[in-house]
C-alpha positions in Angstrom: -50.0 -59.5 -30.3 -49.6 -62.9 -32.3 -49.1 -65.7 -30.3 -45.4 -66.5 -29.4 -44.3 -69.4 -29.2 -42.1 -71.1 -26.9 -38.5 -71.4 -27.7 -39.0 -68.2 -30.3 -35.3 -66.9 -30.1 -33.5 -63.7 -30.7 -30.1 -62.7 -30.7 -27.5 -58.9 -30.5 -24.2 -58.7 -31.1 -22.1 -55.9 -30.5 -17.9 -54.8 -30.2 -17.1 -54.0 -26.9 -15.8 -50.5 -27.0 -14.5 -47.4 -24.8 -18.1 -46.2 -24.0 -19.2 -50.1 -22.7 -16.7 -50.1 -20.0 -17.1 -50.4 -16.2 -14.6 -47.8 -15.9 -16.4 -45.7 -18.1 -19.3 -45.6 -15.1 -17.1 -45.3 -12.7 -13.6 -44.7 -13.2 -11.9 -46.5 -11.0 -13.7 -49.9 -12.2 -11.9 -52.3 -14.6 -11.8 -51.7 -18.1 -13.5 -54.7 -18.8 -17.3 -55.1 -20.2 -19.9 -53.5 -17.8 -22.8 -55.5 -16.5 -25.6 -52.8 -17.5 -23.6 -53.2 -21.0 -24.2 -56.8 -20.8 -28.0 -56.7 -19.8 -29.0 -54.3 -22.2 -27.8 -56.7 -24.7 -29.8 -59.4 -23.5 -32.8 -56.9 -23.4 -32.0 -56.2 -26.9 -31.8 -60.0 -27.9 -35.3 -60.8 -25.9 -36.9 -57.7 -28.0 -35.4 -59.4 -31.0 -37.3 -63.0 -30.6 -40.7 -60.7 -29.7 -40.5 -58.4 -33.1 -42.3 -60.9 -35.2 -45.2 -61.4 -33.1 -45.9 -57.8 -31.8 -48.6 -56.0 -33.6 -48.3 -52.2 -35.0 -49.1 -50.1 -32.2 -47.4 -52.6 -29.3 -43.6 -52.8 -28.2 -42.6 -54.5 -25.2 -41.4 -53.4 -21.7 -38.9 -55.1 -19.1 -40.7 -55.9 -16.6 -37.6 -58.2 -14.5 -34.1 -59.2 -15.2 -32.1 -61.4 -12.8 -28.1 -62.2 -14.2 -24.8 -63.3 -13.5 -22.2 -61.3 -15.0 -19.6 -64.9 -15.2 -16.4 -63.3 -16.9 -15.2 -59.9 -17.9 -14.7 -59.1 -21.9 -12.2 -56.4 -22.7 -12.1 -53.5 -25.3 -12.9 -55.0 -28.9 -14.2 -58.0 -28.3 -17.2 -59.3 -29.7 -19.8 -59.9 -27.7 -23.0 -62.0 -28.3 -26.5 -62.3 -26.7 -29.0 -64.8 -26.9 -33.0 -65.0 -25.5 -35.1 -67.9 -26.0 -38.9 -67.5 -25.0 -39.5 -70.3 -21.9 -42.8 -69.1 -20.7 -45.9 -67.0 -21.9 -48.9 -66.1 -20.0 -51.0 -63.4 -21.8 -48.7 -60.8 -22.7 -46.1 -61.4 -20.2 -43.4 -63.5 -21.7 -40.1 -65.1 -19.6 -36.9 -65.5 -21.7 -34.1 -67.5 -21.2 -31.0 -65.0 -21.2 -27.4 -65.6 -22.6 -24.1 -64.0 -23.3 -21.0 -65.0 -24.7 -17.8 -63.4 -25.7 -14.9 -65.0 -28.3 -13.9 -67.5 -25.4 -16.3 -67.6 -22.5 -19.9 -67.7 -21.8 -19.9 -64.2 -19.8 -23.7 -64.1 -18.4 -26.8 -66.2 -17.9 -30.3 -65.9 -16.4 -34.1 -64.9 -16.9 -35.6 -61.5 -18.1 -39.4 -60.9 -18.4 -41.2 -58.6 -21.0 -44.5 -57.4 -20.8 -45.7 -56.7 -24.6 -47.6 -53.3 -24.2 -50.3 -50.6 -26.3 -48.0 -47.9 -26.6 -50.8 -45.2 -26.8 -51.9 -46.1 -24.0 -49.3 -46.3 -22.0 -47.7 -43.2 -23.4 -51.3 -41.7 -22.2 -50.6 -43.0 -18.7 -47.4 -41.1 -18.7 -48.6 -37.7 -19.4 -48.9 -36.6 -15.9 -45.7 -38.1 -14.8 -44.5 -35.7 -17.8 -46.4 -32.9 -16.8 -44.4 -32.9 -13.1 
């Protein structure tokens, strides 16, 4: 892994459809933007700022995510996420978490990576597979 610096950024952006819904999770939720919709945005945005600094061979894993879902986004709206790098120790790294639709900000808060060897951990899952 390259060194990554602080205040590296990435950023998703994706229109809200029928299959991002609460109340496609759970039907009698609103048919609004759902938060696991919203977070995997942000994760998407965090893995965004990392890609320049991980090395063939790494990716990254969540290790923590910790949000407030402020205001619900209906069906076709666009929807944007932003991650800022705040803190790296090693290959942990702490991201500053965002997300906005076409009037609000609609989520904040902090998500941690941990940048990874994918053989190896691929190698650690084996047995897990195995079961």
């Amino acid at each position: 892994m390259r060194q990554v610096p602080l205040n590296a950024t990435g950023s998703r952006e994706l229109v809200v459809a029928a299959e991002h819904l609460a109340g496609a999770v759970v039907a009698t939720l609103p048919q609004v933007m759902s938060t696991p919709t919203m977070v995997a945005l942000m994760e998407q945005a965090a893995i965004a700022a990392l890609t320049p600094y991980i090395e063939d061979g790494e990716t990254s894993v969540g290790t923590s995510i910790s949000v407030e879902h402020l205001a619900a986004t209906p069906v076709g709206h666009r929807v944007s996420a932003e991650a800022e790098v705040t803190k790296v120790e090693g290959r942990r790294i702490e991201f500053r978490v965002a997300a906005f639709d076409e009037s609000d900000q609609i989520g904040r808060g902090v998500h941690n990576r941990a940048v990874i060897d994918l053989a190896k951990f691929t190698e650690r899952l084996k047995p897990k597979l195995k079961s």
